[in-house]
Structure formats: structure tokens, C-alpha cells
DOKEGU-850666 format. One record per residue (C-alpha): residue number from 1; residue in three letters; x, y, z. Coordinates in nm, 2 decimals, m for minus. Layout:
<nodes>
> seq | type | east | north | up
> NUM | Ala | X | Y | Z
...
</nodes>
This chain:
<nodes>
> seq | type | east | north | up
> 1 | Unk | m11.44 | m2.67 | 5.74
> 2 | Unk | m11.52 | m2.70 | 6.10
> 3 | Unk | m11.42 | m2.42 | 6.35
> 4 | Unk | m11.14 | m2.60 | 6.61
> 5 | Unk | m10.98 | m2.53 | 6.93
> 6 | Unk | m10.63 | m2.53 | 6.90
> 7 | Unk | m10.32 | m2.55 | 7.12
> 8 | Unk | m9.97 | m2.48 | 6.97
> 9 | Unk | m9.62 | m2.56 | 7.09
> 10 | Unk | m9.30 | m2.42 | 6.92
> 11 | Unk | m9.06 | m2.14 | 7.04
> 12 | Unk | m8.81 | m1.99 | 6.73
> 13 | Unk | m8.91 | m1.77 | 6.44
> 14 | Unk | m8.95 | m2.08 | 6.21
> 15 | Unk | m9.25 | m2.18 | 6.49
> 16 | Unk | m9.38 | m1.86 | 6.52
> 17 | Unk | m9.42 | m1.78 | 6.15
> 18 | Unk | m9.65 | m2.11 | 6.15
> 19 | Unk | m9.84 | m1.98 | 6.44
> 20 | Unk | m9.89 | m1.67 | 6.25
> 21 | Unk | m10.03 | m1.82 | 5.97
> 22 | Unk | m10.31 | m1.99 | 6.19
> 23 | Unk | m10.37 | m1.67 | 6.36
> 24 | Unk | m10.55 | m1.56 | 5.99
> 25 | Unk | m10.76 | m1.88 | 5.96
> 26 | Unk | m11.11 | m1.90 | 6.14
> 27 | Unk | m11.00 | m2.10 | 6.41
> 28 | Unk | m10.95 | m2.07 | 6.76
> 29 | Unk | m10.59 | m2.05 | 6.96
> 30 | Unk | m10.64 | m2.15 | 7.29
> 31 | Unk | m10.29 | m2.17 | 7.41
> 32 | Unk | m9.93 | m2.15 | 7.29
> 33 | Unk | m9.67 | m2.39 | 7.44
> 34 | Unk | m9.31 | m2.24 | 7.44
> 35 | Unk | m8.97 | m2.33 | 7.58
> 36 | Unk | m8.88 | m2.11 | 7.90
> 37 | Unk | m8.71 | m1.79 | 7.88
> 38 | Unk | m8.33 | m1.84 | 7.79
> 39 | Unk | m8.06 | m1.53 | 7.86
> 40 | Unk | m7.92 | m1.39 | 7.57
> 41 | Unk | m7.67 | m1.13 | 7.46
> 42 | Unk | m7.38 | m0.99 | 7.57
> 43 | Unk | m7.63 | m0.89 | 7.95
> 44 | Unk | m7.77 | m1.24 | 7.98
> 45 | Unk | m8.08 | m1.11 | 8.03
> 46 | Unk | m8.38 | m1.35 | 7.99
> 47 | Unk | m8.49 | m1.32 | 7.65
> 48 | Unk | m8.88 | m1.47 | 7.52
> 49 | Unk | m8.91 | m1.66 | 7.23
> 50 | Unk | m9.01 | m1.53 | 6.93
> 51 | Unk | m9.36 | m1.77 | 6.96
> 52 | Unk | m9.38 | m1.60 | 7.32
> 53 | Unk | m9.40 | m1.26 | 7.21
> 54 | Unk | m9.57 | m1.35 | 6.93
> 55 | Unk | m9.89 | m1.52 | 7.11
> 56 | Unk | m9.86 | m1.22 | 7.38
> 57 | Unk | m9.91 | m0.97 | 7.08
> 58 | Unk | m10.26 | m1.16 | 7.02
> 59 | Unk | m10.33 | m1.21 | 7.38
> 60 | Unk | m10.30 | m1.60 | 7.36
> 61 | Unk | m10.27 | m1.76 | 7.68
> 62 | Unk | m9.85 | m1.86 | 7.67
> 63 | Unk | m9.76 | m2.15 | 7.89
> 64 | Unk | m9.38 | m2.22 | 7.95
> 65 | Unk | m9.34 | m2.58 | 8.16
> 66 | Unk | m8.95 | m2.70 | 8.20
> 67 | Unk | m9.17 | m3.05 | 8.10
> 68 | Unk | m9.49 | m3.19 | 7.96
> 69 | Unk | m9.46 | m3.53 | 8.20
> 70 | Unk | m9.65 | m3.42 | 8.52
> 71 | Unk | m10.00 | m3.51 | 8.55
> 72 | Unk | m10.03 | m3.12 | 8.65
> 73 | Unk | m9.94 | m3.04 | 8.27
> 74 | Unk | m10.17 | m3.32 | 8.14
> 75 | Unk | m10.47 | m3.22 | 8.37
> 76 | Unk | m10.42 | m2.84 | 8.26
> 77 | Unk | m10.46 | m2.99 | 7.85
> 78 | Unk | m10.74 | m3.13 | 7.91
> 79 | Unk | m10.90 | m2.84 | 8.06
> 80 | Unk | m10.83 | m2.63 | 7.75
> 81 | Unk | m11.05 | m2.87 | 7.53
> 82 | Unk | m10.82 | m2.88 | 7.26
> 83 | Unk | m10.92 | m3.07 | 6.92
> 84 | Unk | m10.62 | m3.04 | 6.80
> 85 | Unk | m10.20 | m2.95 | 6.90
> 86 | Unk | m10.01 | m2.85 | 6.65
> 87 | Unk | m9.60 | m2.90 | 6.72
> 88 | Unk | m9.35 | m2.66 | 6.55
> 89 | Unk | m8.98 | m2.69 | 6.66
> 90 | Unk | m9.09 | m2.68 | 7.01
> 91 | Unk | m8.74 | m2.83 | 7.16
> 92 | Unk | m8.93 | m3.05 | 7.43
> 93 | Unk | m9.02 | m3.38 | 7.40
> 94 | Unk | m9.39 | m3.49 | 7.45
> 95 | Unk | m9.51 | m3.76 | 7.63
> 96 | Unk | m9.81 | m3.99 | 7.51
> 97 | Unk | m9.99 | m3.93 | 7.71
> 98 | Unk | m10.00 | m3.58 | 7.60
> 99 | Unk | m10.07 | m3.72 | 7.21
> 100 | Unk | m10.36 | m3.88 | 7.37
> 101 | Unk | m10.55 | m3.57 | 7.52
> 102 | Unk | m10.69 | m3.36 | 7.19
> 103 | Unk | m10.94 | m3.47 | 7.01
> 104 | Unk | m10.76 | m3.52 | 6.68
> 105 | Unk | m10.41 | m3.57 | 6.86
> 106 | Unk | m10.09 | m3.37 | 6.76
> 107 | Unk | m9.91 | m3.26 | 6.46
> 108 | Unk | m9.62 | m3.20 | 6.39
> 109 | Unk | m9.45 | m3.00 | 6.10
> 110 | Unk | m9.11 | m3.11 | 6.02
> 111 | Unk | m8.85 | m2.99 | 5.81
> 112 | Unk | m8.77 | m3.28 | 5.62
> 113 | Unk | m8.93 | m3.53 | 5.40
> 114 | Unk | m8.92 | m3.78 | 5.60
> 115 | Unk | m8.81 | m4.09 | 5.73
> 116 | Unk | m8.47 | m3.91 | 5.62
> 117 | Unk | m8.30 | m3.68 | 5.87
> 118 | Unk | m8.54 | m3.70 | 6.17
> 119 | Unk | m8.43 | m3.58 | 6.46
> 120 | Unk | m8.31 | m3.21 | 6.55
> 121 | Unk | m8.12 | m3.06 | 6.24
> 122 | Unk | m8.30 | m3.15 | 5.96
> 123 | Unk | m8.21 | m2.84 | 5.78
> 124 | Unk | m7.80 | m2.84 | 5.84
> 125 | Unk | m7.79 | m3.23 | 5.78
> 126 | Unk | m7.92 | m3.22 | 5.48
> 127 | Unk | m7.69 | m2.92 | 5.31
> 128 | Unk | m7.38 | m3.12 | 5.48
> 129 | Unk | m7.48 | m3.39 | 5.30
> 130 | Unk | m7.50 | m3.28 | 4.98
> 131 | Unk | m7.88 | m3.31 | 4.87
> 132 | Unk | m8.05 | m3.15 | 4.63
> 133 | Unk | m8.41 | m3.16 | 4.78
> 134 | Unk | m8.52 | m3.13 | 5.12
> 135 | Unk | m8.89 | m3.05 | 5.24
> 136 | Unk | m9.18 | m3.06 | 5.50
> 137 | Unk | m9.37 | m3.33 | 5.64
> 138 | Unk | m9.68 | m3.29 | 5.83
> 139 | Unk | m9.69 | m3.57 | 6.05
> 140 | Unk | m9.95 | m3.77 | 6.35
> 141 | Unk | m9.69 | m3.77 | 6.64
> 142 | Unk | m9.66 | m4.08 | 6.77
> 143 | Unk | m9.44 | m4.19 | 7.07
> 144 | Unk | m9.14 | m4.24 | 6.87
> 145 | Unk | m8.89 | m3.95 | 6.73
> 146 | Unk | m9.05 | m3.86 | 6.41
> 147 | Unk | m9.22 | m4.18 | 6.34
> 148 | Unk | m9.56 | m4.09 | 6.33
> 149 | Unk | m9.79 | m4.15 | 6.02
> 150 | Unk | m9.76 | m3.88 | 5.70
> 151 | Unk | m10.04 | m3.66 | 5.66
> 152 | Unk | m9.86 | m3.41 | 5.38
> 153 | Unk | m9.56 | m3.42 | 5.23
> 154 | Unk | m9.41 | m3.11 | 4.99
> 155 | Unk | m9.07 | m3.12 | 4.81
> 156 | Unk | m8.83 | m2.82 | 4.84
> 157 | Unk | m8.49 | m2.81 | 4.59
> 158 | Unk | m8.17 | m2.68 | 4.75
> 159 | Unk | m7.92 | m2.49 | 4.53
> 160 | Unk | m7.53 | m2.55 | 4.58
> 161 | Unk | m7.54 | m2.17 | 4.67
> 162 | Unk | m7.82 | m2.21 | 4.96
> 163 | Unk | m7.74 | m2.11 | 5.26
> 164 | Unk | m7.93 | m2.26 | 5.59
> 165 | Unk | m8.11 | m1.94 | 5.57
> 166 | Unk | m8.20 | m1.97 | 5.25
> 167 | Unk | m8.34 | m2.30 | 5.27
> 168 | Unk | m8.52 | m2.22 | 5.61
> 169 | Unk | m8.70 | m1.94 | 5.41
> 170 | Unk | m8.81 | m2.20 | 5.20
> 171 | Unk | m8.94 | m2.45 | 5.43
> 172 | Unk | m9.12 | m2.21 | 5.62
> 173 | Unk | m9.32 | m2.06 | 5.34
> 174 | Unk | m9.42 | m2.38 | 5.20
> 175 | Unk | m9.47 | m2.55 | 5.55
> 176 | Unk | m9.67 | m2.26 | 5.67
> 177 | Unk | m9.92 | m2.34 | 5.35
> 178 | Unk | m9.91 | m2.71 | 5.42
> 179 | Unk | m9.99 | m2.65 | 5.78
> 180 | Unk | m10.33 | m2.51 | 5.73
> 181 | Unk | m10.41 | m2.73 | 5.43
> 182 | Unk | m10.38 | m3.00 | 5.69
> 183 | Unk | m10.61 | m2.81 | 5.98
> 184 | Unk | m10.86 | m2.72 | 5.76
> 185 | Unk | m10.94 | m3.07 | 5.69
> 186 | Unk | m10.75 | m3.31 | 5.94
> 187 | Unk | m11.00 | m3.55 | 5.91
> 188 | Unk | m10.98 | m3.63 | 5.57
> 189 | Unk | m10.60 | m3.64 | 5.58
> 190 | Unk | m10.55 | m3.85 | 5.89
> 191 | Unk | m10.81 | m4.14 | 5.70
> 192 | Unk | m10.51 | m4.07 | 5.41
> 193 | Unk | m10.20 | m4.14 | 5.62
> 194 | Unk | m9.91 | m4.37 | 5.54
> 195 | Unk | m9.65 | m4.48 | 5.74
> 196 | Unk | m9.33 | m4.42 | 5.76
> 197 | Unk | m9.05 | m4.68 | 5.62
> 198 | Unk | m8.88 | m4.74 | 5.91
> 199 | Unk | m8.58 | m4.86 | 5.69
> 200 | Unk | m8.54 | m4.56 | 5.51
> 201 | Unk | m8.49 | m4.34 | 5.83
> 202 | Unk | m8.20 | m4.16 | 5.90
> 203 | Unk | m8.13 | m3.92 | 6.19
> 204 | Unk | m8.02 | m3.51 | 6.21
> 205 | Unk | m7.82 | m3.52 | 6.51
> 206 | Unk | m7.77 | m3.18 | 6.65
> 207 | Unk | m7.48 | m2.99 | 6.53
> 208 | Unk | m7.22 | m2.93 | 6.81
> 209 | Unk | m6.96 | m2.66 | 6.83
> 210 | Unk | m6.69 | m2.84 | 6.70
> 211 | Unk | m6.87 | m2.92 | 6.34
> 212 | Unk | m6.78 | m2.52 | 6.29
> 213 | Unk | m6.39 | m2.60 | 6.33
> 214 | Unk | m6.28 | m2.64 | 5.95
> 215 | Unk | m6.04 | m2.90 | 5.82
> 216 | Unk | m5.87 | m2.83 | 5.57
> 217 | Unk | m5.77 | m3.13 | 5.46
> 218 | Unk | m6.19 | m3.21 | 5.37
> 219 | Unk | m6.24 | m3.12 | 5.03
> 220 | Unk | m6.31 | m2.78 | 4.90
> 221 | Unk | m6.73 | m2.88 | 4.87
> 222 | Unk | m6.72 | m3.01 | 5.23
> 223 | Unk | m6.59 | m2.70 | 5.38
> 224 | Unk | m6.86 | m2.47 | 5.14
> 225 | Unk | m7.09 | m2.68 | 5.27
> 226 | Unk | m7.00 | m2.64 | 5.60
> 227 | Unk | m6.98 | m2.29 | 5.56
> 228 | Unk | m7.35 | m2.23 | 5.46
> 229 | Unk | m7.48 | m2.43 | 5.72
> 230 | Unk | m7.32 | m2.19 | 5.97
> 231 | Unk | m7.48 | m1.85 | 5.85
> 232 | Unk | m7.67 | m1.73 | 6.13
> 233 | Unk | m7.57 | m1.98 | 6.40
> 234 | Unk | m7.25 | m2.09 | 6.44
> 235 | Unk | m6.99 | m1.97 | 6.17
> 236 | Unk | m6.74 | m2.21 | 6.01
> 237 | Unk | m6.41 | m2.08 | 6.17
> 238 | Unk | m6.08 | m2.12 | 6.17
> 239 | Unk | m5.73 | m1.95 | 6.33
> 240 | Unk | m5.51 | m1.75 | 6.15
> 241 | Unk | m5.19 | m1.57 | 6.26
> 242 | Unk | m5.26 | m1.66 | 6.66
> 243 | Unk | m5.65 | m1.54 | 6.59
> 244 | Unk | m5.97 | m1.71 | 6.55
> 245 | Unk | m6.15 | m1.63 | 6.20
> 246 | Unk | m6.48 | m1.70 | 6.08
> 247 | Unk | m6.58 | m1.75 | 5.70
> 248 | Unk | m6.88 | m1.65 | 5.63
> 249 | Unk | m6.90 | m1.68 | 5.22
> 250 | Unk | m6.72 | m1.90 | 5.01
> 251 | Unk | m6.71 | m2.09 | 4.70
> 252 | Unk | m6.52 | m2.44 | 4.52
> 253 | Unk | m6.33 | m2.41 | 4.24
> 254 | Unk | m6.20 | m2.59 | 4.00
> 255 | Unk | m5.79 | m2.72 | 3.99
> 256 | Unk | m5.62 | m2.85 | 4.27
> 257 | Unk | m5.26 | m2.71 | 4.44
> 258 | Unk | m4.99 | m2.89 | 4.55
> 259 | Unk | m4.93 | m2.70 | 4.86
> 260 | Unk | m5.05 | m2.83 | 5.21
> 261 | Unk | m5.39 | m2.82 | 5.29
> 262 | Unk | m5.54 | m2.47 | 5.45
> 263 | Unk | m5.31 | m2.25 | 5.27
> 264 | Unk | m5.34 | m1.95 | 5.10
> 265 | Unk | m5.27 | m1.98 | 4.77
> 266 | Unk | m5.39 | m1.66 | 4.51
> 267 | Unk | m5.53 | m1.31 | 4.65
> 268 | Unk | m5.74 | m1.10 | 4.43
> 269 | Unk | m5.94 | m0.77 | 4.47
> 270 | Unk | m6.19 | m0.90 | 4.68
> 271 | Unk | m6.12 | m1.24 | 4.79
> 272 | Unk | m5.82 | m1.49 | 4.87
> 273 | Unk | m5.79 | m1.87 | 4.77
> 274 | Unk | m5.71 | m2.17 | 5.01
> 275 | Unk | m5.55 | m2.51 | 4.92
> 276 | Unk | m5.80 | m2.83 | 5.05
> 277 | Unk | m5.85 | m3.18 | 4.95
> 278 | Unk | m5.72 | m3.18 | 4.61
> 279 | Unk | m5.94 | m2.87 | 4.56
> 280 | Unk | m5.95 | m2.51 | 4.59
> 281 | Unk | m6.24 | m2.26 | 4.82
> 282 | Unk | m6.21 | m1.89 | 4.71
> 283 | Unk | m6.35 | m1.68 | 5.06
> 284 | Unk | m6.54 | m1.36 | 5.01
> 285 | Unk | m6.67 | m1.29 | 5.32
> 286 | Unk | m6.51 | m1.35 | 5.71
> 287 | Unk | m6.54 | m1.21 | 6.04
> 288 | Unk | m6.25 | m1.11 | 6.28
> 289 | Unk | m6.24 | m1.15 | 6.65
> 290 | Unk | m6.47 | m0.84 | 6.79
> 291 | Unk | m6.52 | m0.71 | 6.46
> 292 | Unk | m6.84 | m0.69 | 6.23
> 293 | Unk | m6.89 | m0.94 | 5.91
> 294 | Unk | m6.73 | m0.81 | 5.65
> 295 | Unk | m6.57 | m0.84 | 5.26
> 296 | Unk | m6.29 | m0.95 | 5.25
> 297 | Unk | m6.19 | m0.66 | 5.04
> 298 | Unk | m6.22 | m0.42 | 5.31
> 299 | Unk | m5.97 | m0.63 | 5.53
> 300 | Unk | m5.72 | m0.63 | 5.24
> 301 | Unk | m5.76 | m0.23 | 5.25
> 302 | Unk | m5.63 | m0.22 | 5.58
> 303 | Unk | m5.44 | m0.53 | 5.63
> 304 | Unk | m5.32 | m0.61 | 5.29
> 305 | Unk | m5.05 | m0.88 | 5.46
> 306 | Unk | m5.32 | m1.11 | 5.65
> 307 | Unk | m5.42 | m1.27 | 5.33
> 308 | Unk | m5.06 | m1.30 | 5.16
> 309 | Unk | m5.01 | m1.60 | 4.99
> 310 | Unk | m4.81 | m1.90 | 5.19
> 311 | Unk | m5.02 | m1.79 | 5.50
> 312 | Unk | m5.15 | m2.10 | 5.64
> 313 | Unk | m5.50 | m2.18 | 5.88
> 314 | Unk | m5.44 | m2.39 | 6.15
> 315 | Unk | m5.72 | m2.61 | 6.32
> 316 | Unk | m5.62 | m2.49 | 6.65
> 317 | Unk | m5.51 | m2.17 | 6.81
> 318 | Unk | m5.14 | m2.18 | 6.87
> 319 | Unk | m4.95 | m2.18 | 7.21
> 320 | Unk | m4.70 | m1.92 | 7.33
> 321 | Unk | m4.35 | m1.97 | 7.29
</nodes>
């Protein structure tokens, strides 16, 4: 195993854990790539990313450019003598000239097996769609959008209970592994690569704002599904008696009801039981506006009527009379 420069772009935790897990092998970091500082919190202050503070921790160089396209950017590449960049959920889109410059040219670990779901939201589109196995892909970049040859592939499952957490977890302990079995001997997987079946592809749009709204009338597996893929990010939600109300833990059941979609049918100790598409979701866990997550228990201890059976969600928040 020969001893390589390396650069690495990425900026969230999922990137950062990756560039962690080089930080322990025997070669060298040169320079870490990361989005600019975004404001955050309730302050807006300007917040690093996790890869940021992360590199500054183990005094790599950390470069932040709004864009890789300038010949300033590719001029300062090749001056760090890179053999090889390494692409984690960076969020910025490199040019090919930039492929061209390291030795070995640029990697990228996705979280998919791809051609399916390449594009942004790998993770989300793939519990919203119902599949039972996801993975990573270690993969040449090429000039496309996650079209470049495979290098390594490795299968993860996905359990109807997974939440996008969970299966983040997931990814990023086996993709961290996979990373460095690729770096250690990039040669002898680049002479293995295949190509991607372009006819196979199918693309992970980023999730908007909107996907959060629920409708009811979706069946009872859509909405879970929708629900998981929110934990952490952006919450399923919707309004209830003039507020807006996020679910944060739910599950199908089995029977249907008769009464219109989104409304409350059964409340127990600890939970409460909406109509949907000829189905049924039982709701554990919500959060109300201004309020911590919390079980739904404890809001029945203090608001035992919220929950009352024949309460109905709405998909919007109502007007004033």
C-alpha cells in the first residue's frame, strides 16, 4: 500500500465521519474542501461544518470556495499535488476539469447502490419508496451526476421501522469501511470498474418543504414512511385545532375506518389513531408549536381533549372567521 496525498471535499457529519476514518490510515491529508459557513440557530450566526471543524481539529488546511470553476481553484489543486480527491456529500458540483487534476482522479462515496436514486436524497428516496435495501457505492466521478464507473459496491437492508437516522448510521459505518478499502488499493480497483446501466438509473431529487405536509388521504404506510424520513430534518406535520403539529413516531395498522381521512379515531394511554387511505396510523410521538418532542402521553396528561376522537387534521392552517 502506497503512502498518497489526499484532498477531501464534504461538509455534514455523514462527510466528516469518512474523513475521520482516513485521518487513522497512513496517508496524508493535504486539504479539506467544505461548503462556506451557513448561519444557524435561532442567532443566525455563521455556523462551520462539521468537516470544517473537524479538519481544523487536525490542523488540515480547510478551503471554502462559493465554486470549483475558476482557474484560481484549479491552479491552487494542482499546487497541492494531490493523488487522489475523495468526494463525500460535499453539496457543490465539480467541474472536469477539476476530475482531471489528481493523479488517480476523484471519488466519490454515495449513498446508494447505484444507478438507482442518484442525485441528492438518496437516503429519504429510498425509505419513501418502500425498499428494503439501500447501500454505498464508491464511484470514479465523471462529468455526469453520479455516472461515473463502480469501484465498490456494499448492500445495506432497511427495516419498515428505520428511520432516516437509522439508515444513515448504517451507511456511514459501512461506507466509512469501504472508503479505505478503496484508497488502500485504488489501483487495483479502478482496473476492476464497471459501468453504470444507464437504463437502470433513477434520480433522488431533493426533498422540499412541502413533502413534510401530510395527506391524509395517502395510505397509512405512505404517511409512516413519510414520517421516518423526517426525523432530524424536517418533521412530517400537520395542523390541528388552528395549530401546526409535527409527528414524529408512528406506526400502520391493520383495519380500515369509514370516517374521513385524517381523523382521529381511538385514543389510548399513550397514543391516538388516525383514519387514512383505507388504513389506520397509530402516533406515539409529536411536537407542538414552541414546545419540545414529546409522547404523546404526556400531552394527553395535560390536554386530555386535543386528541378526542372525531378531531380532524387539516392540510392547511385555517383562516379567521
Amino acid at each position: 500500500m502506497q503512502k498518497m496525498r489526499l484532498c477531501f471535499a464534504g461538509t455534514p457529519a455523514f462527510a466528516a465521519a469518512h474523513l475521520r476514518a482516513l485521518l487513522e490510515t497512513r496517508h496524508e491529508l493535504v486539504a479539506a474542501y467544505t461548503q462556506p459557513d451557513r448561519p444557524s440557530g435561532r442567532g443566525r450566526q455563521l455556523q462551520p461544518s462539521p468537516v470544517k471543524q473537524l479538519a481544523e481539529q487536525h490542523e488540515i488546511p480547510v478551503l471554502q470556495p462559493p465554486s470549483l470553476k475558476s482557474d484560481e481553484q484549479q491552479q491552487l489543486l494542482r499546487s497541492l499535488r494531490p493523488d487522489l480527491l475523495i468526494v463525500v456529500a460535499y453539496g457543490l458540483i465539480l467541474p472536469e476539469l477539476i476530475l482531471q487534476i489528481p493523479k488517480y482522479g476523484c471519488i466519490n462515496v454515495h449513498a446508494s447502490l447505484l444507478p438507482r436514486w442518484r442525485g441528492a436524497a438518496p437516503i429519504e428516496r429510498a425509505i419513501l419508496a418502500g425498499d428494503e435495501e439501500t447501500g454505498i457505492t464508491i464511484m470514479q466521478m465523471d462529468a455526469g451526476l453520479d455516472s461515473g464507473d463502480i469501484l465498490l459496491t456494499e448492500k445495506v437492508s432497511i427495516a419498515t421501522a428505520d428511520t432516516r437516522l437509522d439508515v444513515e448510521a448504517r451507511l456511514e459505518h459501512t461506507g466509512t469501511t469501504a472508503l479505505i478499502r478503496v484508497v488502500d488499493d485504488i489501483e487495483g480497483f479502478q482496473q476492476q470498474a464497471r459501468a453504470q446501466d444507464n437504463a437502470c438509473s433513477t434520480y433522488a431529487d431533493k426533498l422540499h418543504k412541502s413533502e413534510a405536509l401530510i395527506d391524509w388521504s395517502a395510505t397509512a404506510t405512505a404517511i409512516d414512511r413519510q414520517v421516518r424520513v423526517g426525523i432530524g430534518r424536517s418533521p412530517a406535520y400537520s395542523f390541528l385545532e388552528r395549530q401546526r403539529l409535527r409527528i414524529l413516531e408512528a406506526q400502520p395498522l391493520a383495519g380500515t375506518s369509514e370516517t374521513l381521512p385524517g381523523t382521529i379515531v381511538e385514543t389510548q394511554k399513550d397514543s391516538f389513531t388516525v383514519a387514512c387511505s383505507e388504513s389506520l396510523l397509530q402516533i406515539f410521538r409529536i411536537q407542538l408549536p414552541g414546545k419540545s418532542a414529546t409522547a404523546v402521553a404526556n400531552v394527553l396528561n395535560s390536554r386530555p381533549m386535543l386528541f378526542a376522537p372525531g378531531n380532524v387534521f387539516g392540510t392547511e392552517m385555517p383562516t379567521s372567521s
